[in-house]
C-alpha positions as CSV (number, residue, x, y, z in Angstrom):
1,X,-12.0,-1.0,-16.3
2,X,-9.9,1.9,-15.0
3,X,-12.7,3.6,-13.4
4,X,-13.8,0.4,-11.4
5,X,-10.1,0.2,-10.7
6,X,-9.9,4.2,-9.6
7,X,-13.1,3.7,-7.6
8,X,-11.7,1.0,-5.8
9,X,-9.0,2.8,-4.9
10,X,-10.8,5.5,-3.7
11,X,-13.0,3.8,-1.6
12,X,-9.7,1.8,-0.5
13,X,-8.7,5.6,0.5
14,X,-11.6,6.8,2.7
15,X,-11.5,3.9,4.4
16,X,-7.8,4.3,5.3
17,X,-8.7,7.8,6.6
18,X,-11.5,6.6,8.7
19,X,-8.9,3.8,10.4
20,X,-6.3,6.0,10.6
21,X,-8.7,8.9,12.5
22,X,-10.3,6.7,14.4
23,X,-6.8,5.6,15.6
24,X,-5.4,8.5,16.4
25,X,-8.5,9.3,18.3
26,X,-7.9,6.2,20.4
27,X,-3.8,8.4,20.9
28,X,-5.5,11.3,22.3
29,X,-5.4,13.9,19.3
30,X,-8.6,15.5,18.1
31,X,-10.0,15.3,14.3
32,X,-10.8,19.1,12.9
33,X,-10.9,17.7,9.4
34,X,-10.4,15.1,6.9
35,X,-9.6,15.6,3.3
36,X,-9.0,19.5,3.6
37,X,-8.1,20.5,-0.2
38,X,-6.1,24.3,-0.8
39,X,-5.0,25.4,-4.2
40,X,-1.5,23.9,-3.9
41,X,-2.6,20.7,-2.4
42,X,-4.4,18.2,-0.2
43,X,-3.9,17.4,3.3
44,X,-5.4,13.5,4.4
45,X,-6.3,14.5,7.8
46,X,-6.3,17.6,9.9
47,X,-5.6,16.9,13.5
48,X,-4.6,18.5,16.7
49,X,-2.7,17.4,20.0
50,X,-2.0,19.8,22.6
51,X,-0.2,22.8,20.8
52,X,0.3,20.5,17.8
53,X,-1.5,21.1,14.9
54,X,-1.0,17.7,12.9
55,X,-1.1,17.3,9.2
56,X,-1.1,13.4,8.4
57,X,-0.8,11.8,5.0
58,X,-3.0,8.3,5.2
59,X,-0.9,5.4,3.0
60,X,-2.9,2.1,2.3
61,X,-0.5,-0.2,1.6
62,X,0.4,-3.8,1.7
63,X,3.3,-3.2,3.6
64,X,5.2,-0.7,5.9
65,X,8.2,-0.4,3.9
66,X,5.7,0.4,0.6
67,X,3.9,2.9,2.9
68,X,7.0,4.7,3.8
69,X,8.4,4.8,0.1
70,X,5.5,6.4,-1.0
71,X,6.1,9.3,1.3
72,X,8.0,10.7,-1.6
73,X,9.7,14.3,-1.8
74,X,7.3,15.6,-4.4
75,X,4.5,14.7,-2.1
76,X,6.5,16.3,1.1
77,X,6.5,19.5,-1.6
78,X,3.1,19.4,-1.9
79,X,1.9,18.9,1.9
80,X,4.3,21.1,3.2
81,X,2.9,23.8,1.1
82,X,-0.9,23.1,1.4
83,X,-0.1,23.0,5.5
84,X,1.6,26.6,5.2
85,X,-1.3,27.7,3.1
86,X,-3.8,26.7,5.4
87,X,-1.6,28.2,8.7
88,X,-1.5,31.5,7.1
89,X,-5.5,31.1,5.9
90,X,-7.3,29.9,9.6
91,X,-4.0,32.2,11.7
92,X,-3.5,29.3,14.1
93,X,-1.2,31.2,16.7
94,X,0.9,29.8,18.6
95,X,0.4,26.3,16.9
96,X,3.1,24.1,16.6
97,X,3.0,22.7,12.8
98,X,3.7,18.8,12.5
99,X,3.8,16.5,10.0
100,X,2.5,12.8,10.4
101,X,2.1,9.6,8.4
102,X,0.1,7.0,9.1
103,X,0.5,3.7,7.0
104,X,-2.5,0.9,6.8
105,X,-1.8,-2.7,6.1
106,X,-4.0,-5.5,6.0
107,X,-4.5,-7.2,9.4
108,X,-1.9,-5.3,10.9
109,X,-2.6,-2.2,13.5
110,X,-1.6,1.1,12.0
111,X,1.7,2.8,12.3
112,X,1.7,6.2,13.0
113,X,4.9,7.8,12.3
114,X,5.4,11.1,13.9
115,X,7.1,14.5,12.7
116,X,7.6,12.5,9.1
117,X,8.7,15.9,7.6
118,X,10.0,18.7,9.1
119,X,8.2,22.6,7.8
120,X,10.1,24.8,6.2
């Protein structure tokens, strides 16, 4: 029963990524990659605007306000280091680092909330 529950989840997950790319597509950034995983964490999708360089967390959940709350500070931890590890990894010069959320409801349009965290 757990691992039907976990697969659901997951699936639930992917397809939260996909909406959420594909929306931020639509916004005018471009997708270099989606579920990028470093030693020191995982980053949802890996995006670029402009000079931006884009780190988004994806949140599935049944409302904003959950979404939001689950933006947590051990999670912030955890992004913020896997988006430094991966800045110092590909050398992306010049890049302006930036992190986004993007939180999917049901029958609602996602919200994308910009500069979530702030590096460093």
């Amino acid at each position: 029963m757990a691992n039907e529950a976990r697969r659901q989840n997951e699936r639930r997950g992917r397809r939260a990524e996909i909406i959420a790319a594909i929306w931020l597509i639509v916004k005018g950034y471009r997708l270099i990659d989606r579920r990028v995983r470093t030693p020191v964490g995982e980053i949802d999708l890996l995006m670029r605007r402009r000079d931006a360089l884009v780190f988004v967390e994806v949140k599935a959940r049944p409302t904003l306000d959950s979404g939001v709350l689950a933006l947590h500070p051990r999670q912030q931890a955890r992004c913020e280091a896997a988006a430094r590890w991966l800045a110092v990894r590909h050398g992306w010069p010049g890049a302006v680092l930036r992190h986004d959320a993007v939180v999917i409801r049901p029958w609602a349009l996602p919200t994308h909330l910009v500069a979530v965290w702030r590096d460093g």
